[in-house]
N, CA and C atoms as a LAMMPS dump frame, in Angstrom:
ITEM: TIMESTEP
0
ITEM: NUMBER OF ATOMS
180
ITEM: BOX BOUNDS ff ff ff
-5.0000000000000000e+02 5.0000000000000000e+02
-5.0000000000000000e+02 5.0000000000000000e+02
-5.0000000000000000e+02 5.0000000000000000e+02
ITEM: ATOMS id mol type element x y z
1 1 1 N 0.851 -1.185 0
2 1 2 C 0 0 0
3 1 3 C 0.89 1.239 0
4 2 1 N 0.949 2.187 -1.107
5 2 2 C 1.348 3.269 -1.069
6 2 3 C 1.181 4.327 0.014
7 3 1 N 1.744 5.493 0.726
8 3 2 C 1.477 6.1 1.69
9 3 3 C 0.215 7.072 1.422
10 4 1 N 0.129 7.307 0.18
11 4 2 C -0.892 8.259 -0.399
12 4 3 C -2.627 7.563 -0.223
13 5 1 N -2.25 5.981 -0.388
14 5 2 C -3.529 5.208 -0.232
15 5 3 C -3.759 5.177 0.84
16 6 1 N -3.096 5.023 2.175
17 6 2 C -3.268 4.928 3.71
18 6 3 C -3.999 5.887 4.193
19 7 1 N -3.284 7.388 3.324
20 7 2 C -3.641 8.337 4.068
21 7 3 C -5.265 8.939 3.754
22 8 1 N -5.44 8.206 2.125
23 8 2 C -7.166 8.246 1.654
24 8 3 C -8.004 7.891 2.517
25 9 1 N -7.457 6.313 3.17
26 9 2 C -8.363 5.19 3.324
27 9 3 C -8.774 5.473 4.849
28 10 1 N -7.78 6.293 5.386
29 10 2 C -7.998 7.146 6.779
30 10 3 C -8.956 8.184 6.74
31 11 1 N -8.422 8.733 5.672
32 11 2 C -9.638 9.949 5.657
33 11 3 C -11.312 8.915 5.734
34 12 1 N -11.475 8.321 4.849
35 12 2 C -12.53 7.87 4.501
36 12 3 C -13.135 7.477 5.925
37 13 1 N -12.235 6.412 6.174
38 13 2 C -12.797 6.078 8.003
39 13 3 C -12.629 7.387 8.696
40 14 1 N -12.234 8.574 9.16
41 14 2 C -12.364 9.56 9.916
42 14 3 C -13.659 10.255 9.292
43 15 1 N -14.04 10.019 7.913
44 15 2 C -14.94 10.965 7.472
45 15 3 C -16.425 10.032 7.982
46 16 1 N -16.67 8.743 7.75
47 16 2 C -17.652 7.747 8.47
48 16 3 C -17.831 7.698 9.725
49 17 1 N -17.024 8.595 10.409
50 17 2 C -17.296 7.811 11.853
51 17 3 C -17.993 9.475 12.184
52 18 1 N -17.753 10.414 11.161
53 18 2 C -18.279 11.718 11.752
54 18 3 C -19.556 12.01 10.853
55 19 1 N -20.445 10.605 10.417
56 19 2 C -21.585 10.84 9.925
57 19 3 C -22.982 11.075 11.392
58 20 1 N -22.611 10.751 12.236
59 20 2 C -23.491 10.084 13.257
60 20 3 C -24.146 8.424 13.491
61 21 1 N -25.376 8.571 13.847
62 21 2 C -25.563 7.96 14.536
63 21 3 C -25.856 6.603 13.249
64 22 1 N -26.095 5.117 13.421
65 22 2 C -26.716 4.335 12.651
66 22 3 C -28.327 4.635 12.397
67 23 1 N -28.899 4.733 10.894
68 23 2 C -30.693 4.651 11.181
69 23 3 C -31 3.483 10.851
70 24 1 N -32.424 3.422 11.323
71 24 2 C -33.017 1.997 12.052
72 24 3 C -34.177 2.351 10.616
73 25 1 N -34.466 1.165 10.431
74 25 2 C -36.156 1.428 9.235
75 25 3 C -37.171 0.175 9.933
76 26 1 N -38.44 0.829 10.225
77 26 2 C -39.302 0.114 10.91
78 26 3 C -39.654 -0.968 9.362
79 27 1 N -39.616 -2.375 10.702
80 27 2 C -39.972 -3.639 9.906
81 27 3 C -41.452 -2.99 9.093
82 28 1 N -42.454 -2.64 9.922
83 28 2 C -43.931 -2.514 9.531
84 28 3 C -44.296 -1.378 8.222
85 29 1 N -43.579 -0.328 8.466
86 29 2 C -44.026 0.689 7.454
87 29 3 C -42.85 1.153 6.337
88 30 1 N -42.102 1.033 6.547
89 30 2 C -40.566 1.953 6.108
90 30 3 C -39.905 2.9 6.662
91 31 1 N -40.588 3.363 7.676
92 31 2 C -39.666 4.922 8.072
93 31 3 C -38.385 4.363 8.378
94 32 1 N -37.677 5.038 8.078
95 32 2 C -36.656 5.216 8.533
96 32 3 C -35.929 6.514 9.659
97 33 1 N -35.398 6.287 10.43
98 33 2 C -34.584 7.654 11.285
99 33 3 C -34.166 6.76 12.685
100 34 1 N -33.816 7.514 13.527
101 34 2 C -32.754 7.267 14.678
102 34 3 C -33.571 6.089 15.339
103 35 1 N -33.022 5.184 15.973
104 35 2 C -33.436 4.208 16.258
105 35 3 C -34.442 4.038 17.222
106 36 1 N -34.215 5.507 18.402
107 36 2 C -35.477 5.701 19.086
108 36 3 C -36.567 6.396 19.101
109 37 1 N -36.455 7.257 17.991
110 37 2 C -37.303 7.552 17.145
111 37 3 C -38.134 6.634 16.508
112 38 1 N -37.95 5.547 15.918
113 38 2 C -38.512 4.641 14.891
114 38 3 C -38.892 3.742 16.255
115 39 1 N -38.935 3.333 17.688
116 39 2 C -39.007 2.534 18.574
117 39 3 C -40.792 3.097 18.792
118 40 1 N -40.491 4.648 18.7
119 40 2 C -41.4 5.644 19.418
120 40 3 C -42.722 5.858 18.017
121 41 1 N -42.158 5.624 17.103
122 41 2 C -43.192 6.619 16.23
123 41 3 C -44.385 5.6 16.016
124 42 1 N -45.378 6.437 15.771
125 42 2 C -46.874 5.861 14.892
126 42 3 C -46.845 5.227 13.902
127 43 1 N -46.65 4.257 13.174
128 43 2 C -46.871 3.548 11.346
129 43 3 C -47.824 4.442 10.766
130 44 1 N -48.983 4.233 11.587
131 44 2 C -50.536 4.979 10.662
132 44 3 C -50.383 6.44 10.435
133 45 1 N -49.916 7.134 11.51
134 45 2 C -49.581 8.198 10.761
135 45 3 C -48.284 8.606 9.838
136 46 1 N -47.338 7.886 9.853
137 46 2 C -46.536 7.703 9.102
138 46 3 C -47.259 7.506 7.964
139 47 1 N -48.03 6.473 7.285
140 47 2 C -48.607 5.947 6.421
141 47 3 C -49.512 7.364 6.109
142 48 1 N -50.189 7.667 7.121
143 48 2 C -51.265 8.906 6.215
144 48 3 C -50.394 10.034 5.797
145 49 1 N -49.462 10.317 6.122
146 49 2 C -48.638 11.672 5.785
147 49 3 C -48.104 11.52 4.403
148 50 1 N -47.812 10.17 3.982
149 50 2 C -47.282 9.769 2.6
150 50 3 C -48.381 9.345 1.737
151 51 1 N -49.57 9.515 2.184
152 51 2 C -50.808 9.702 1.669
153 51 3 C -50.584 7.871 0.918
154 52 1 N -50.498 6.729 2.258
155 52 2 C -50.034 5.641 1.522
156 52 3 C -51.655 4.694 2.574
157 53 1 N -51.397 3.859 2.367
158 53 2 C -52.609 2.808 2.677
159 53 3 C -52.865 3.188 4.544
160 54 1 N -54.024 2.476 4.887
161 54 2 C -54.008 2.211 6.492
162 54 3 C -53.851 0.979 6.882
163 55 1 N -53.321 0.954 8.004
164 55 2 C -52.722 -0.509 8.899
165 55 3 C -53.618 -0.925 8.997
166 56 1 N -53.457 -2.32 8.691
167 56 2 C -54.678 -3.277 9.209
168 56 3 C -54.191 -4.155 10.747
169 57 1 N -54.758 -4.697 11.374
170 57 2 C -54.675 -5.368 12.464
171 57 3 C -53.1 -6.416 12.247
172 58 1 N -53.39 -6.865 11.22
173 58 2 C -52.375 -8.17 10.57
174 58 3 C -51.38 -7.33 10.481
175 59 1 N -51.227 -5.925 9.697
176 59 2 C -50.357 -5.397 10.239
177 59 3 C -49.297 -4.918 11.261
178 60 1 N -50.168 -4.809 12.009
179 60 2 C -49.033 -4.396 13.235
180 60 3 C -48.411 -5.661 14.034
């Protein structure tokens, strides 16, 4: 490995680790965002805001 590649491949990992946090995407609807966020949020209104179907029972 050249010194020029080390010093990329560093950047790259210093630049990933200063994205934040991991996001989480709920199994049930799709949202996606911070993991306790998505623990916390509504599906159905998730679903009505994207003007997308309503949860059925089997759903949740």
């Amino acid at each position: 490995m050249k010194p020029s590649d080390r010093t990329e491949q560093e950047s790259v990992e210093q630049s990933n680790d200063q994205l934040g946090p991991e996001l989480k995407e709920c199994p049930v609807c799709g949202a996606v965002g911070l993991p306790e966020r998505i623990d916390d949020h509504n599906c159905q209104s998730f679903l009505e805001q994207r003007g997308q179907y309503k949860l059925t029972e089997d759903d949740e």
